[in-house]
C-alpha positions as CSV (number, residue, x, y, z in Angstrom):
1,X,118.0,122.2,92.9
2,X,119.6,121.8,89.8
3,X,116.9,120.8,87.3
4,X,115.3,123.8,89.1
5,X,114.6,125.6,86.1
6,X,113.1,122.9,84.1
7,X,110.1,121.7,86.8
8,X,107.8,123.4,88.9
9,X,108.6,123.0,92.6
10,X,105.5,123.1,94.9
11,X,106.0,122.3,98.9
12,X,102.9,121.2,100.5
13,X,101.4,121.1,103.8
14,X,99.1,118.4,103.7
15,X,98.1,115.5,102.5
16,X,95.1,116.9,101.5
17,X,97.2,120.0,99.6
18,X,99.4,117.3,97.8
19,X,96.0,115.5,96.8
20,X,94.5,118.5,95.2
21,X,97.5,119.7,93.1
22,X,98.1,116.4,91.6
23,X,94.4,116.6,90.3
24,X,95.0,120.1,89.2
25,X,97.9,119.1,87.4
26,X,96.3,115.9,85.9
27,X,93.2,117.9,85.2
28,X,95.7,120.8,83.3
29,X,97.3,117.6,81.4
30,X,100.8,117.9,82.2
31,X,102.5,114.4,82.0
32,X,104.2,114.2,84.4
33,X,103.6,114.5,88.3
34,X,107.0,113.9,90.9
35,X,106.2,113.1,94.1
36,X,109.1,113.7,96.4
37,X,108.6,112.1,99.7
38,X,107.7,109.2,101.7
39,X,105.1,106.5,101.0
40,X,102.5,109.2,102.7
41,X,103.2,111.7,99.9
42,X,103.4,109.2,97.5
43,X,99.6,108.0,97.8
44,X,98.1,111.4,98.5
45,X,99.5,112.2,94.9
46,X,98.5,108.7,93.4
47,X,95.2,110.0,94.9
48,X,95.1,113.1,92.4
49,X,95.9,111.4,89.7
50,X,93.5,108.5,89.7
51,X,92.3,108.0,86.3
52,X,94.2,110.4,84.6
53,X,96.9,109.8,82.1
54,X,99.3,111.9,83.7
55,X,102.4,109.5,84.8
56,X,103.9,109.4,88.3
57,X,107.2,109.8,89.3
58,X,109.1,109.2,92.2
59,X,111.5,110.8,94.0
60,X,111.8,108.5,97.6
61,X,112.7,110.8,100.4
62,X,110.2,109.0,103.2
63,X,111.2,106.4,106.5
64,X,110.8,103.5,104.3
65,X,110.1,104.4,100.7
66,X,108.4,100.9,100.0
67,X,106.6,101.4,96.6
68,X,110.4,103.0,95.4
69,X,112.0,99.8,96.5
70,X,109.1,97.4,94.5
71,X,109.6,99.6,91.7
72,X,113.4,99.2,91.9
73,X,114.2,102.8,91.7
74,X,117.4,104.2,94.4
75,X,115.6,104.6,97.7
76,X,118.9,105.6,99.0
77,X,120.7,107.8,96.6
78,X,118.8,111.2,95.0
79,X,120.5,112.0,91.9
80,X,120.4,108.3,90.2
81,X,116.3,108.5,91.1
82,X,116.1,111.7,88.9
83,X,118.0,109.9,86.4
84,X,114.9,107.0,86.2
85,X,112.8,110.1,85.9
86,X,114.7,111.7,83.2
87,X,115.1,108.2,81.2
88,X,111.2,108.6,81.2
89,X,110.1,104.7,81.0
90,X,106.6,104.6,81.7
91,X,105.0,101.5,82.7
92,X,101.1,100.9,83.7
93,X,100.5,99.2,86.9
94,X,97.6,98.2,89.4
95,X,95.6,100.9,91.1
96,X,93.8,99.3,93.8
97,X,90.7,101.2,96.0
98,X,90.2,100.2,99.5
99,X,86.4,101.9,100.2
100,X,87.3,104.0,97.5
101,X,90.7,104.9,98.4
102,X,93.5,103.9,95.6
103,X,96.9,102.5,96.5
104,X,99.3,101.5,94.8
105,X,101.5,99.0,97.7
106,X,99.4,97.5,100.0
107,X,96.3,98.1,102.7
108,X,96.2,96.5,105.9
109,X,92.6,96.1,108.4
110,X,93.6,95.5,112.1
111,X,96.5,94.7,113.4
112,X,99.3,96.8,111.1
113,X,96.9,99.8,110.7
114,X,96.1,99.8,114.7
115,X,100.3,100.4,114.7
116,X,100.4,103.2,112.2
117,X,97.7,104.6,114.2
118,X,99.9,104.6,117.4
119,X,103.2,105.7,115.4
120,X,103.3,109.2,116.0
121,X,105.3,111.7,113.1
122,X,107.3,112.4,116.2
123,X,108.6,109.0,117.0
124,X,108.9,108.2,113.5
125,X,111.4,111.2,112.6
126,X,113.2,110.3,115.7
127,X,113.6,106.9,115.9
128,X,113.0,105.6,111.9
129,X,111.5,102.1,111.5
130,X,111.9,101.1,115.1
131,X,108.6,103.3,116.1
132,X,106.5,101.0,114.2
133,X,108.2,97.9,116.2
134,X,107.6,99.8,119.6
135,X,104.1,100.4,118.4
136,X,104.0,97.1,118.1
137,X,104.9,95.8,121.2
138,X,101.9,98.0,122.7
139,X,99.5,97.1,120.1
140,X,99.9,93.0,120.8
141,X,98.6,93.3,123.8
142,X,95.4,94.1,122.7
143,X,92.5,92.1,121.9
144,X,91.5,92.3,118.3
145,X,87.9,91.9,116.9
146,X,86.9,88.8,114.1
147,X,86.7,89.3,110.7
148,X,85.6,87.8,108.1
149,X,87.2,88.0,104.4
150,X,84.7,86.6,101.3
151,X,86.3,86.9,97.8
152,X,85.1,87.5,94.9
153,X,85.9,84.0,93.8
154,X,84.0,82.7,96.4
155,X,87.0,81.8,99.1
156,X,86.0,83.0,102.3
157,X,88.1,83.1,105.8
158,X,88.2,84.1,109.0
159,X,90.8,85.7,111.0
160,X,91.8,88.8,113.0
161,X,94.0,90.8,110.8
162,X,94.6,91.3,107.0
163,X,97.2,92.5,104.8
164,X,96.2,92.8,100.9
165,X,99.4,93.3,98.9
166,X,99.3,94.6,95.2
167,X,103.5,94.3,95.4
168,X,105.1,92.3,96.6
169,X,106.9,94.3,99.4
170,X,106.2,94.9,103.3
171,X,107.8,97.4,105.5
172,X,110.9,98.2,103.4
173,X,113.0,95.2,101.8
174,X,110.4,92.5,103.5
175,X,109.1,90.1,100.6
176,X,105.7,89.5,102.3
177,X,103.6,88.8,99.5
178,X,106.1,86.1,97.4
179,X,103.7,85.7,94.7
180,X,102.3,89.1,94.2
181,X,102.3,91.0,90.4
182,X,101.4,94.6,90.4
183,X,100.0,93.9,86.9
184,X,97.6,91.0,87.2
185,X,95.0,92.9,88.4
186,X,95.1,90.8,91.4
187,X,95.6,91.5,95.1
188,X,97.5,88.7,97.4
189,X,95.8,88.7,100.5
190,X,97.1,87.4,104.0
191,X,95.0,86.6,106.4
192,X,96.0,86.1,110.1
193,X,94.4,84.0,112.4
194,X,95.5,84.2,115.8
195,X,96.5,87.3,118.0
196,X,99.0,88.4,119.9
197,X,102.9,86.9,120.0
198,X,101.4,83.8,117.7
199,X,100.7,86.8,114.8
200,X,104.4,87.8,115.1
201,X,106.1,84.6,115.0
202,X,104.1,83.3,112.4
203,X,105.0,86.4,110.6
204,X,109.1,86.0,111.3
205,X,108.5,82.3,110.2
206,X,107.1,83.4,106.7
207,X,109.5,85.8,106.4
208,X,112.6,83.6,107.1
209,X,111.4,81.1,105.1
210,X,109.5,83.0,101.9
211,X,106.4,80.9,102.5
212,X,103.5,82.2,105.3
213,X,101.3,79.5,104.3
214,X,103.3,76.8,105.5
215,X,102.1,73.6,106.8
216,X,101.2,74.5,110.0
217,X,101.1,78.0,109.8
218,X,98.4,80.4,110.8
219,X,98.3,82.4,107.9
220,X,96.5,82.0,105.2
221,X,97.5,83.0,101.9
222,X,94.7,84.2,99.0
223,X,94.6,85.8,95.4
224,X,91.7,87.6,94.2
225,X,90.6,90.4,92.2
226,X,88.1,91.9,94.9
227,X,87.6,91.2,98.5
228,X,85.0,92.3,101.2
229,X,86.3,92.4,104.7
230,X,83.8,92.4,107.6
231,X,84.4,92.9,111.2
232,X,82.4,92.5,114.5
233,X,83.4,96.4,115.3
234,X,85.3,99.1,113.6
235,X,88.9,98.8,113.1
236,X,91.4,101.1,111.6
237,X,92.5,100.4,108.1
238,X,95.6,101.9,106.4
239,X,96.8,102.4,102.8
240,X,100.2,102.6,101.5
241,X,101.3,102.9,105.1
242,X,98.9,105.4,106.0
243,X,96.0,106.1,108.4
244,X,92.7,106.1,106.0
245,X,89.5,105.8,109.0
246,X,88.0,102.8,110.7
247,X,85.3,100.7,109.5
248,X,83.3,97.5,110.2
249,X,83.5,96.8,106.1
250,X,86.0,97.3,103.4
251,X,85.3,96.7,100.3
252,X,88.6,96.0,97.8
253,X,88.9,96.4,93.8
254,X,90.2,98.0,91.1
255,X,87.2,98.3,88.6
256,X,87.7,102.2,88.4
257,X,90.3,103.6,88.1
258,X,92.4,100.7,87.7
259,X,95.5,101.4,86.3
260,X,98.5,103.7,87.1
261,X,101.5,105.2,84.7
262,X,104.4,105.2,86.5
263,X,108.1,106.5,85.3
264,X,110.1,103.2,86.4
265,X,113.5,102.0,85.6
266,X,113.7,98.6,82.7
267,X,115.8,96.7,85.4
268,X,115.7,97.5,89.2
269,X,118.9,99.8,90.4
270,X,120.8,98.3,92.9
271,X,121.3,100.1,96.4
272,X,123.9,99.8,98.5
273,X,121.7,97.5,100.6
274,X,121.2,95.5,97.6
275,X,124.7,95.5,96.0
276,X,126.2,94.3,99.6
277,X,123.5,91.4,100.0
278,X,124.4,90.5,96.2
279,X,128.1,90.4,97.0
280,X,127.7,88.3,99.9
281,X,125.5,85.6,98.1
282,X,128.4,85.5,95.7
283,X,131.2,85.6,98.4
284,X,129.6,82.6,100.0
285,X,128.5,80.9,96.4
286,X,132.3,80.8,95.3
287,X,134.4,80.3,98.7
288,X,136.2,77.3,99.1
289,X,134.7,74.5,101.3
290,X,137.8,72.6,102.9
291,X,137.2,68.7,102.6
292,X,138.7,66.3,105.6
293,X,140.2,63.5,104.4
């Protein structure tokens, strides 16, 4: 409450709410919009400001604050994430539409939306990330429809789930998407093909080792500019984490609006999370390795 006096606060109620005052404020040209939330808020106010030359900023106060971590800024400490926004860097990135819905992280059809879907608010104030992995666990059991992804470039593959990454970040600190730039205009796009347990190890796999598309793998790794996706029924389909409908196509590019101005820091502030993994690496970089003779 300190810088009180020199912002605006406005609580909102909605998505919806959050949505419309960004545009209000984008349409009054004020240059700066801070959304102070989770990855939820965060998208309804990138929603608002599509277009506009009003810049973002971001104070992360969500479950998993993913965009905030791929952007570098302290998901875990307040008062240094004002202090990106008061340094007042701006920096264009990506703005990617899924049926005409931007985002700014990543979209997901099948599998990953079907466990948002089942996530309730509830479970997810009381038990954090491990909803989503209970959702999980319910959701594999399932049996998921075929899709079909055809690029703009011509690739085309099938599979049962798809992830389309403009960062490169999953979930929180997961590196999902190891080649991804969210200012080459390009999506990276995973797609799954096999169901159930064979979808999750896979996934571990890529994770562990930084590469999905390994030989033998049943991911497929793409990079493309647009993208159709077309299933055999409707599916759910979520942006930046969220819920957006269910539909038999979705169509993704960033043609209009395209880009986004976002306050970011130059270099990426380390958390705690980071500044411990970084002092490990360098623990075990430098120790001693006893020789037998």
């Amino acid at each position: 409450m300190d810088h009180a006096t020199r912002f605006a606060l406005h609580a909102t109620a909605s998505a919806e709410e959050a949505r419309e005052l960004a545009a209000l404020f984008a349409r009054n040209g004020e240059p700066v919009v801070i959304a102070a939330g989770g990855d939820g808020t965060l998208n309804a106010v990138v929603q608002g400001l599509a277009g506009s030359d009003t810049a973002l900023g971001v104070l992360p106060a969500g479950t998993m604050n993913v965009f905030a971590r791929e952007l570098g800024i302290p998901f875990d400490n307040l008062p240094k994430a004002f202090e990106v926004i008061e340094a007042g860097l701006v920096k264009e990135i990506d703005l990617f539409e899924a049926n005409g819905i931007p985002f700014v992280q990543m979209a997901g059809v099948g599998f990953d939306a079907m466990v948002i879907e089942e996530t309730t608010w509830e479970s997810k104030k009381m038990l954090g990330p491990l909803a989503y992995l209970l959702s999980a666990v319910k959701v594999l059991g399932e049996k998921p429809p075929r899709m079909e992804v055809v690029c703009g470039n011509g690739q085309h593959e099938e599979g049962v789930a798809v992830l389309a990454g403009n960062g490169s970040l999953y979930g929180g600190q997961f590196k999902l998407f190891h080649k991804a730039d969210n200012r080459d205009s390009m999506l990276d796009v995973l797609v799954f093909k096999e169901a159930g347990y064979k979808l999750v190890l896979d996934s571990l796999r890529g994770l562990a080792t930084g590469n999905l598309e390994a030989a033998g793998s049943t991911v497929s790794y793409l990079q493309a500019h647009s993208l159709r996706v077309t299933a055999e029924r409707e599916v759910p389909v979520q942006v930046d984490g969220e819920l957006a409908g269910g539909w038999e196509e979705v169509k993704f590019g960033n043609e209009d609006p395209g880009r986004l101005r976002v306050i970011a820091p130059e270099e990426p502030i380390g958390s705690r999370f980071v500044e411990t993994m970084k002092a490990m690496v360098s623990w075990t970089k430098w120790k001693p390795v006893e020789q037998k003779v």
